[in-house]
N, C-alpha and C positions, 0 to 999 in steps of 0.2 A: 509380615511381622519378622524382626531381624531374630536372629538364634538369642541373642542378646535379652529381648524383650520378652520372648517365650520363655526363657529360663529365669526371668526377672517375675513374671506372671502363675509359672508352674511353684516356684519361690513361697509364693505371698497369697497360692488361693489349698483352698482347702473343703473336704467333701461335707454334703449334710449329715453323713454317718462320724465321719470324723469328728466333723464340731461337735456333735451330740454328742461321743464319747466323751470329749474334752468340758462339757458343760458353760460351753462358749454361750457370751452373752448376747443375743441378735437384737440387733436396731429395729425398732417399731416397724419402719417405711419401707422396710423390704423385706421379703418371703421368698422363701427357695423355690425357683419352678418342680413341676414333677418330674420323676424320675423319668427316664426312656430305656429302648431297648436300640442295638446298632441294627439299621434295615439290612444290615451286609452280612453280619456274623453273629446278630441275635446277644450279642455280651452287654452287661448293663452299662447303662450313660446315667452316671450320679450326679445327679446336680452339684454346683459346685460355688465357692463365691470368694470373695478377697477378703483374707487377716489382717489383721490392725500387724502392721511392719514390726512393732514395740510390743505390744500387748498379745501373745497368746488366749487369753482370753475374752478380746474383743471380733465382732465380723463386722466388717465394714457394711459389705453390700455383697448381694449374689448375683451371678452372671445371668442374664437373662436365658440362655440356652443350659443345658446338661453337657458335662466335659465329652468332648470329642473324643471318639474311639478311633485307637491307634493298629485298629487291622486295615491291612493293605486295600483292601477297598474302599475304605471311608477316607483312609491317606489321598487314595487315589483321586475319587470324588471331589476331596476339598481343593486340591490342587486345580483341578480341571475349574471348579466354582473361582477360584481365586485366580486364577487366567481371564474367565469370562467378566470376570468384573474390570481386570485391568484393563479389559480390551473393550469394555463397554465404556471406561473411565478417558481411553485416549480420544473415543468415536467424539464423546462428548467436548471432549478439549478441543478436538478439528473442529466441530460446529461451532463453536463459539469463537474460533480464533476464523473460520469462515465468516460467521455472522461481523466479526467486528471489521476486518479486512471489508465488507461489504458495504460499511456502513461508511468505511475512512475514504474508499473510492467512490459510493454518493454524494461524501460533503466535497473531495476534489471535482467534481465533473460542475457539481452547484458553483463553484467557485472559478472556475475556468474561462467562464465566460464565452462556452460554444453555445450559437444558436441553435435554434431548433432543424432549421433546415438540414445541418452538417452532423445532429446528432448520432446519422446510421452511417456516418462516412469511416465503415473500416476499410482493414485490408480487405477483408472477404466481400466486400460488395463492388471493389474495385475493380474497375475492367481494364484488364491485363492485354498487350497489344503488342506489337515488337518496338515500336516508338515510344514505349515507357518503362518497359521489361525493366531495365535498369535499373529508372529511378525505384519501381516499386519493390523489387530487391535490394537496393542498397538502404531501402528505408526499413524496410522490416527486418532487416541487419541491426539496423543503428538501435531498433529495441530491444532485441536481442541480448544484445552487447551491451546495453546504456552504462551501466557500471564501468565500463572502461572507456567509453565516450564520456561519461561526465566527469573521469576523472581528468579527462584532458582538455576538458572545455569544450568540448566539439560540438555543433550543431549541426545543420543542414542548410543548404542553399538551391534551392528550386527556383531556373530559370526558364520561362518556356512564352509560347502566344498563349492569349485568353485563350480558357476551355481546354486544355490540355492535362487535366486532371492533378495542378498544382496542389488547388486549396482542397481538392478530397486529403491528397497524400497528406497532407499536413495537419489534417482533422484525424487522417487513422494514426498518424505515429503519436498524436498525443492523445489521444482514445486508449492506445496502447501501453504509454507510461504511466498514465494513470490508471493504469490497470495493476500496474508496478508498485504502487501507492507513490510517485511521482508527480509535485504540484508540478501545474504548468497555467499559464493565461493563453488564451487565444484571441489576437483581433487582430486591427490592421492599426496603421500608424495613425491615421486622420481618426478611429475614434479614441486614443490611444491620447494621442494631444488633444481631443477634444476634452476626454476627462480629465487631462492635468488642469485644461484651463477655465474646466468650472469650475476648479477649487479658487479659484481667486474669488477674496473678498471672503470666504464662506471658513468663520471660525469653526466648525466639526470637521469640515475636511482639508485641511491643509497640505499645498501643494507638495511640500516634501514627505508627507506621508504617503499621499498617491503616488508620488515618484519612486517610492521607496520598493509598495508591491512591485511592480515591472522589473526593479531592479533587483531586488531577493529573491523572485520566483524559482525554481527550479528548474524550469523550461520555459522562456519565453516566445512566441511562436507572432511572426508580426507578417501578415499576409497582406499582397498587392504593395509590396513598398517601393517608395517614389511616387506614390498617388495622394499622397499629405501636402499641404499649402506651402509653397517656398518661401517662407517669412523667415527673418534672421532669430525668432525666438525658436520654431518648429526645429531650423537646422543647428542652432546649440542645443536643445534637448535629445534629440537624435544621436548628435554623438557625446552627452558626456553619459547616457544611458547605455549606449555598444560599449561606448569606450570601461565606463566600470564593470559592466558586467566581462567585456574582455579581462582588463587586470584581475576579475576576480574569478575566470574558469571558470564562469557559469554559461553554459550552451543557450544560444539562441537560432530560430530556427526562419528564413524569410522565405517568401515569395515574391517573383517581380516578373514584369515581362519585359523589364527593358535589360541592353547589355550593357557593361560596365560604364563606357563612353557616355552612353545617354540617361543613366541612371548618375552621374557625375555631373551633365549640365540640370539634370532637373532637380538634382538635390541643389545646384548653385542658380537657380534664375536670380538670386537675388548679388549674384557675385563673390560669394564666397568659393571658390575653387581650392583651395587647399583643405578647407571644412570635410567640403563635399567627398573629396577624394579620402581622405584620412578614414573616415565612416565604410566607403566601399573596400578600402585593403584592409580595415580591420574584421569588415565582415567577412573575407575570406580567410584570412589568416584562423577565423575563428569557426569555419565551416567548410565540412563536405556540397563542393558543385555537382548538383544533379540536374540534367537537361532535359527537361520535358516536351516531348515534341508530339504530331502529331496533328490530325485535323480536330477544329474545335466540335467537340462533342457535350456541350452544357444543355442544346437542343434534345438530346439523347437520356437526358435526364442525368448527365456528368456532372462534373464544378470543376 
């Protein structure tokens, strides 16, 4: 209570002996509690209640307790009571802003679209090797940091052979941002265009609205890419999807196992070669290259 409201309060209440001198009129619906004695210093605690502001001869209502005694122990007392409450008051604030945080990052992970298999794929189940040392450091860096990776646009780029423990890292750094309360989607590009192009024909879901999540997400994460059908529709959705979410600094984050070269003719089987290429330098321009190397361990129970 501010000194303000205490003297605004000290103001406008008044004792049951007092009133009674005064022949103040009490309201039916409330009755003065009993008197007390202080546990500290044995002095009396007179009940007490609030004056009509205008009217001396009115009482509002009486305090439920007897006025607090103002010897240094009872001071002391209330003080100490009045810490534990506030510090009961913050415990309650953390669990609730806990509970809600908990709930924001169950409906992201609902929404993400990780399977079950890759659901335990953090850092800490990852197995750390000298042939990956890197990547798994520079990726738990990038959550770290994300703040300042997303303010630059940044993703990530993991190139490495099958089983080299690509699609784990890329399951923990987004396990991780959304942990951050960070949307993000996870798939690969074949089912990625497969759901754009159920929406054909299908008035609920229309293709620009599904195009639209992939491209407003906060983290897009497109694993095994260049494994999508080389049709000249797949390769214009590829890039005006990189290509916006570039102009628009939103990080995207791939996996592939091929190198630039060959990840450029299989984006172009169908002959588009400036397409193809334009999607690869924009995907770097727009990401950190990490190397995943290493003997295939998915046998070992990797990814």
């Amino acid at each position: 209570m501010s000194q303000e409201d205490s003297e605004t309060r000290t103001k406008c209440s008044i004792t049951l002996a007092e009133a009674t001198d005064r022949g103040m009129i009490f309201p039916q619906y409330s009755t003065p509690p009993e008197e007390s004695t202080c546990e500290f210093c044995q002095k009396p605690r007179p009940a007490h209640g609030l004056m009509h502001p205008l009217f001396d001869d009115r009482m509002l209502m009486w305090f439920e307790n007897p006025r607090p005694c103002d010897c240094a122990e009872a001071v002391y007392q209330r003080e100490r009571d009045g810490a534990a409450r506030e510090m009961e008051e913050m415990r309650r604030v953390e669990a609730d802003d806990a509970r809600i945080k908990a709930e924001r990052i169950a409906f992201l992970v609902s929404t993400s679209r990780i399977k079950p298999r890759f659901a335990d794929k953090t850092f800490t189940t990852f197995e750390e090797t000298p042939d990956n040392v890197r990547a798994l450091t520079v990726s738990r860096k990038y959550t770290e940091t994300f703040d300042k990776r997303e303010k630059d646009g940044k993703g990530l780029y993991f190139v490495g052979e099958v089983g080299t423990g690509k699609t784990h890292l890329v399951h923990a750094v987004a396990l991780a941002l959304m942990d951050i309360l960070v949307s993000v989607i996870v798939t690969n590009t074949i089912a990625m265009l497969s759901d754009l192009k159920g929406t054909f024909g299908d008035s609920s879901r229309e293709e620009q609205s599904v195009f639209r999540e992939y491209q407003k997400v906060g983290v897009l994460v497109l694993d095994d890419f260049g494994k999508e059908p080389p049709t000249d529709w797949a390769l214009s959705i590829l890039f005006s999807l990189i290509n916006l979410r570039y102009e628009e600094m939103k990080p995207v984050i791939i996996t592939t196992q091929y190198s630039d070269d060959e990840l450029v003719n299989r984006l172009a089987r169908k002959g588009d070669m400036h397409t193809a290429k334009a999607i690869v330098s924009r995907l770097h321009s727009m990401c950190y290259l990490l190397e995943c190397k290493g003997e295939d361990w998915r046998g070992k129970d990797g990814s």
